[in-house]
C-alpha positions in Angstrom: 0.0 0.0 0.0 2.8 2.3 1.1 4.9 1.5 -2.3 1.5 2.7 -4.3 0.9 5.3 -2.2 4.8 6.2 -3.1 4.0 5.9 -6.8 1.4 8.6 -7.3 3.0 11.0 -4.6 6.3 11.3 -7.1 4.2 11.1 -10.3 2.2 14.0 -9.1 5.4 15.8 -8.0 7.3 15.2 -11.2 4.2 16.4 -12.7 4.6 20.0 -11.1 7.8 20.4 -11.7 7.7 19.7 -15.2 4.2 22.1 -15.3 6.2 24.9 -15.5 8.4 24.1 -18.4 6.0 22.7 -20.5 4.2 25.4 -20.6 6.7 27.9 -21.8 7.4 27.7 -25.5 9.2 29.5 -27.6 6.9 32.2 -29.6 5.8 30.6 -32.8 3.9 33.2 -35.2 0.6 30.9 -36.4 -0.4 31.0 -39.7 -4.1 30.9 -40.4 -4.7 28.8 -43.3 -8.5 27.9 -44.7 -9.5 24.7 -44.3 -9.8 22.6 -47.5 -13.5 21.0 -47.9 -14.5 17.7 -47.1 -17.0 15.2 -48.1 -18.5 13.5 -45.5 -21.0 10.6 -46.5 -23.4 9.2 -44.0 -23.9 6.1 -43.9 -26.4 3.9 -42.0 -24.9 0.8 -40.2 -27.6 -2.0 -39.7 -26.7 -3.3 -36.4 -28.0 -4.0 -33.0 -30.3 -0.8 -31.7 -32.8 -0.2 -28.8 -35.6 1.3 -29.2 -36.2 4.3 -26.8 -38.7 3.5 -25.3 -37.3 -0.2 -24.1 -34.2 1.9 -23.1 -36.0 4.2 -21.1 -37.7 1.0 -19.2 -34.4 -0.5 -19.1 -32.6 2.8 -17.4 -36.0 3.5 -15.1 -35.4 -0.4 -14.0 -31.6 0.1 -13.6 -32.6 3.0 -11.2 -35.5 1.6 -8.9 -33.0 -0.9 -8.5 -29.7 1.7 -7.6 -32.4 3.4 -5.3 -33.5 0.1 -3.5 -29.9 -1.5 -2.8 -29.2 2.4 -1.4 -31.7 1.7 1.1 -31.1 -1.5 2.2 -27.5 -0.3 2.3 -28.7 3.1 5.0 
């Protein structure tokens, strides 16, 4: 536990002291360039799909059961 523990302490150290220089950059002047058209086709993929009306019933379900574990659990 203490070796974990260890781990993330120095990862989030290193972290902050590398924040700093990171973030400075040299200054590089951007060129704004237009952005060439695309195509984009849309395409329908015949798969597995739910209803939303069976995935509202599913979710409702999924929560009267959440709510009843959370009160056995109180």
């Amino acid at each position: 536990m203490r070796k974990g523990i260890g781990v993330v302490v120095f990862s989030g150290l290193v972290g902050l002291v590398a924040a700093p220089w990171a973030a400075t950059s040299t200054k590089i002047e951007e060129t704004r360039q237009a952005a060439a058209p695309v195509a984009v086709e849309r395409v329908s993929i015949p798969g597995v799909s739910v209803r939303d009306d069976v995935a509202m019933v599913l979710i409702g379900t999924a929560l009267i059961g959440l709510a009843a574990a959370v009160r056995r659990a109180a």
